[in-house]
C-alpha positions in Angstrom: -5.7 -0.5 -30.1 -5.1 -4.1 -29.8 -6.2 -6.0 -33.0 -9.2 -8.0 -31.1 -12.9 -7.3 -30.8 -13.5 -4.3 -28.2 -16.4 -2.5 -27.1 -15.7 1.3 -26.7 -16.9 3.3 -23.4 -17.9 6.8 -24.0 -17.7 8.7 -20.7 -17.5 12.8 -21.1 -13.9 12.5 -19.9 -12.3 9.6 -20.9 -12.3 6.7 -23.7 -12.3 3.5 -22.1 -11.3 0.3 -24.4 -13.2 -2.7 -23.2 -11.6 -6.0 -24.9 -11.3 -9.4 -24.4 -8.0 -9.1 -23.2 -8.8 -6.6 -20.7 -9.7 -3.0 -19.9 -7.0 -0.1 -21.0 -7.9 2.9 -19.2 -6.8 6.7 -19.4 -7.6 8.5 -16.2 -7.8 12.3 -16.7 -6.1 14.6 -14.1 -8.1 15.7 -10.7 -10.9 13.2 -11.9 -10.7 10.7 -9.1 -14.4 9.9 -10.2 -13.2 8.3 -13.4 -10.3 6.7 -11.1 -13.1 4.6 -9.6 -15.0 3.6 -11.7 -12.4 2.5 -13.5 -11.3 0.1 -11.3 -15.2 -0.5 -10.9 -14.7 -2.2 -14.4 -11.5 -3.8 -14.6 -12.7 -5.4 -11.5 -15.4 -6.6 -13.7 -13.2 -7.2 -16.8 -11.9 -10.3 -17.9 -7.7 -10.7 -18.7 -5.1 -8.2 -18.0 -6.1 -4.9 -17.3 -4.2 -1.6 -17.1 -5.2 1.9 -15.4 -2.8 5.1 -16.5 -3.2 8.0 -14.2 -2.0 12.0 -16.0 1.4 12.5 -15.4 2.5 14.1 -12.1 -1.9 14.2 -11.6 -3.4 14.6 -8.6 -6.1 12.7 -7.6 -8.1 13.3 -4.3 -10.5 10.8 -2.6 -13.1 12.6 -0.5 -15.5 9.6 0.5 -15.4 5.7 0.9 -16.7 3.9 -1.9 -17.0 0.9 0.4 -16.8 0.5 4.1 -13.9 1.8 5.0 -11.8 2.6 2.2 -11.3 5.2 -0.9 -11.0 3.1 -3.5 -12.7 0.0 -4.6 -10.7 -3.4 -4.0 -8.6 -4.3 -6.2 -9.2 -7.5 -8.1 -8.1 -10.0 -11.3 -4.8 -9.1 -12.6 -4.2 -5.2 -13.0 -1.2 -2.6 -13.5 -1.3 0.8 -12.4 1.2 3.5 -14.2 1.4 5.8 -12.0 3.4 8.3 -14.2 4.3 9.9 -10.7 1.2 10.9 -10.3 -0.4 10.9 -6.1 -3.3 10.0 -5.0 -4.7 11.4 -1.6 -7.2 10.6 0.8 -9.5 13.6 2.4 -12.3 11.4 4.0 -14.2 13.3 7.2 -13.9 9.6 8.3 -11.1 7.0 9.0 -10.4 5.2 5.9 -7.6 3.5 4.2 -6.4 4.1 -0.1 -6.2 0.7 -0.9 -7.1 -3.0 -0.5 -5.8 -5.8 -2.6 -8.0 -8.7 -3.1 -6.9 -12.4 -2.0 -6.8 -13.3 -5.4 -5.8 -10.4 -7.1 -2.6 -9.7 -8.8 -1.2 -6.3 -9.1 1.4 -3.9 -10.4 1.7 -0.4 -8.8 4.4 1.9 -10.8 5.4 5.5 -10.2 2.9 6.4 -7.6 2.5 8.3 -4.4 -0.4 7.0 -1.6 -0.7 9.3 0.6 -2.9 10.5 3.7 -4.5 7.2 4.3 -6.7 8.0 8.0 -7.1 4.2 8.5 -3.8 3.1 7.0 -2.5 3.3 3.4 -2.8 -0.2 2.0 -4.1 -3.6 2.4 -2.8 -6.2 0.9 -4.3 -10.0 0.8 -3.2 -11.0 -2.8 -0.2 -10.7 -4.8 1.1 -7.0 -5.3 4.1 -5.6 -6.3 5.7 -1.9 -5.7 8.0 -0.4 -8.3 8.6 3.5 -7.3 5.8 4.1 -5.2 5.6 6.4 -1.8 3.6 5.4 1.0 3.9 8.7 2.9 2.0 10.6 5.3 -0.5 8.5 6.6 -2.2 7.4 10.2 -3.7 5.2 11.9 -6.1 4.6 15.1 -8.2 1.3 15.1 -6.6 -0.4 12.8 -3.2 -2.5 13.4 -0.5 -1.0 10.4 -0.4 1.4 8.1 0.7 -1.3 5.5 -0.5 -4.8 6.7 0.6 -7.4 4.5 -1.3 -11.4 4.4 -0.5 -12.1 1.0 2.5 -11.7 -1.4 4.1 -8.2 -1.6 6.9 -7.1 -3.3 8.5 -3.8 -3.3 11.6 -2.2 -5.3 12.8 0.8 -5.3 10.0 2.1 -2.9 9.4 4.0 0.5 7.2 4.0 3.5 7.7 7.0 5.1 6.7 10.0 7.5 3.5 8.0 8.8 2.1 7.9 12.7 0.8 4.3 13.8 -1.6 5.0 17.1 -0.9 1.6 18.4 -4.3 0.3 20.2 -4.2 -3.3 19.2 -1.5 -6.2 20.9 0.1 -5.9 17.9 1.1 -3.2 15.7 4.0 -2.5 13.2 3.9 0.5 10.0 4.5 -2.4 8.2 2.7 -5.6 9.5 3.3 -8.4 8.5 1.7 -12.4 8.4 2.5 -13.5 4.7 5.6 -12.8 2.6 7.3 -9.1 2.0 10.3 -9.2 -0.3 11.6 -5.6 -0.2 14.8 -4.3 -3.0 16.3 -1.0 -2.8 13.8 -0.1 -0.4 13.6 2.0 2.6 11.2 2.7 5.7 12.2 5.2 7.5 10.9 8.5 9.8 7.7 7.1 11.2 6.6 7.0 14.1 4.1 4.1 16.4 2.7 5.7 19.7 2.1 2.7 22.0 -1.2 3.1 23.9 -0.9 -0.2 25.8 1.8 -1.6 28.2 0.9 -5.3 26.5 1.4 -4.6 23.3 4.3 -5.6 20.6 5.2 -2.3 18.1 7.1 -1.7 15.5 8.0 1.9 13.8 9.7 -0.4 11.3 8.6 -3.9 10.5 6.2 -5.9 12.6 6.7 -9.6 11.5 5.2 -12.7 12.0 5.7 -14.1 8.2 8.7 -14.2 5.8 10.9 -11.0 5.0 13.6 -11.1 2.4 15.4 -7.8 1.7 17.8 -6.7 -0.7 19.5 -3.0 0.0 16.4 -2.4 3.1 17.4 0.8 4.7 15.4 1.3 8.0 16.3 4.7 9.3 14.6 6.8 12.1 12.3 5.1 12.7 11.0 5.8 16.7 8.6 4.3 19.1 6.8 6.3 21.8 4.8 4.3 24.8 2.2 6.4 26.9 1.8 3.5 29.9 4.8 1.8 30.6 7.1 -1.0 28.8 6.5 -2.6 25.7 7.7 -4.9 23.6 8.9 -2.4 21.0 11.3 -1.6 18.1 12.3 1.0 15.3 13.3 -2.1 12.7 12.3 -5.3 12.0 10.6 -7.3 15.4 10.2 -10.8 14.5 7.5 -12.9 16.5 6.0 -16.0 16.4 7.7 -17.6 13.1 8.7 -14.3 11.8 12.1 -14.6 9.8 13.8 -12.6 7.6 15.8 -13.8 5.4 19.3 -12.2 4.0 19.8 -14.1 1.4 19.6 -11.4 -1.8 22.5 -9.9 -1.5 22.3 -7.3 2.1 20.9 -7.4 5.1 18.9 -4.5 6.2 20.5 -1.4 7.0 19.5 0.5 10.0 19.9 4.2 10.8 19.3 5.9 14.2 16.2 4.4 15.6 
C-alpha cells in the first residue's frame, strides 16, 4: 500500500485501494462486472490510476454500458496490465470494446481486444499499446475498426484477422486523422469489403494525419469491392495531408497485399 491516506473498497470479489494518488485495482478472472466498474471509478479518481486484469483471464462483455460500447470511456491518466489476459465482446448489438477520452492518457500492456461488432477501439486522447492484439473484430456503420483522432502509440502490437464492411466515403482498419506512431508493429490478414464505388479503403492504414513507423510490417492485407472501382489499398493510403514519416529507423514493410 502506498504510504498516503486511502479509503478501502469492499466489494465481494475484489479489494479496491482508493488513494489520493489514484485507484489500484485487482480485477478477478471472468468478472467483467468488477472490470467496469472499475474503470467506473478510476474515471472518477483523482492522479494515476492502474487496473490489473488475472493473468491469461478472460473477460467477456455481453451488453453496452453506454451507447454503443462495452466498456466505459476511458478517462484521466490510467494503465492497464493486461498480464495477457483478453477481453471479448458478445453484445446481441453492434458495439465497439473501447473508447479513449480526448483528454485521457493511457497505457494498455499485455492485452488481447477482441470481437469488437462496431470496431475494436476509439481513440481521441493520448494512448499507448505495448503487446496488445487487436484481433477478430468487424465492422458495419462505423468507418475503422481502429480510428485514431488523437495520439496513439503502439510497440510491439498487432491488428489482425478483422473484416471492415466499408459503407462510409472513407474507410481504413486503421483510420487515421491525428498521429499514429507504430514500433515493431504489424497489421496484417484483414480484410475491408467496399460497398461503394466512391469510396477510399484501406485493409491497412487509411491516413489523413501523421504516421511514423519503426519495423511496421503490413502483410495480407486485401480489399474486396462489390460495385465497381475504388480508390483502394492493402497498406498505407495517404489522403488529404496524410504523411508518413520514415524517419525511426524503417520504412514499412509490406507483404502480399
Amino acid at each position: 500500500m502506498r504510504p498516503v491516506a486511502c479509503l478501502l473498497l469492499l466489494t465481494g470479489l475484489s479489494t479496491l485501494a482508493a488513494c489520493s494518488r489514484g485507484l489500484d485495482v485487482e480485477i478477478p478472472n471472468n468478472d467483467s462486472a468488477a472490470l467496469v466498474e472499475a474503470i467506473r471509478l478510476a474515471n472518477a479518481s483523482p492522479g494515476h490510476d492502474t487496473v490489473r486484469l488475472a493473468r491469461n483471464g478472460l473477460y467477456i462483455l455481453t451488453k453496452e454500458v453506454q451507447a454503443g460500447l462495452l466498456l466505459p470511456v476511458l478517462g484521466g491518466e490510467l494503465t492497464i496490465e493486461g498480464n495477457y489476459a483478453e477481453i471479448r465482446g458478445y453484445a446481441a448489438g453492434p458495439a465497439a470494446l473501447v473508447e479513449v477520452s480526448q483528454d485521457a492518457q493511457v497505457v494498455m500492456r499485455n492485452l488481447l481486444l477482441a470481437e469488437g461488432t462496431e470496431g475494436a477501439l476509439r481513440n481521441y486522447g493520448d494512448l499507448r499499446l505495448e503487446r496488445v492484439a487487436i484481433v477478430d473484430s468487424s465492422v458495419d456503420h462505423m468507418p475503422a475498426i481502429v480510428l485514431n483522432h488523437g495520439h496513439l502509440e503502439a510497440k510491439d502490437s498487432q491488428i489482425a484477422f478483422n473484416l471492415l464492411l466499408a459503407t462510409r466515403r472513407d474507410s481504413g482498419t486503421v483510420l487515421n486523422y491525428g498521429e499514429i506512431l507504430l514500433e515493431n508493429s504489424r497489421i496484417h490478414d484483414n480484410r475491408a469489403l467496399g460497398r461503394q464505388p466512391s469510396v477510399a479503403v484501406s485493409g491497412g492504414i487509411l491516413n489523413f494525419g501523421s504516421v511514423k513507423v519503426d519495423g511496421l510490417v503490413l502483410d495480407n492485407n486485401t480489399m474486396d469491392a462489390e460495385d465497381g472501382p475504388l480508390l483502394s489499398f492493402g497498406g498505407i493510403l495517404n489522403l488529404g495531408n496524410g504523411r508518413v514519416k520514415e524517419g525511426l529507423n524503417n520504412s514499412p514493410r509490406c507483404g502480399r497485399q
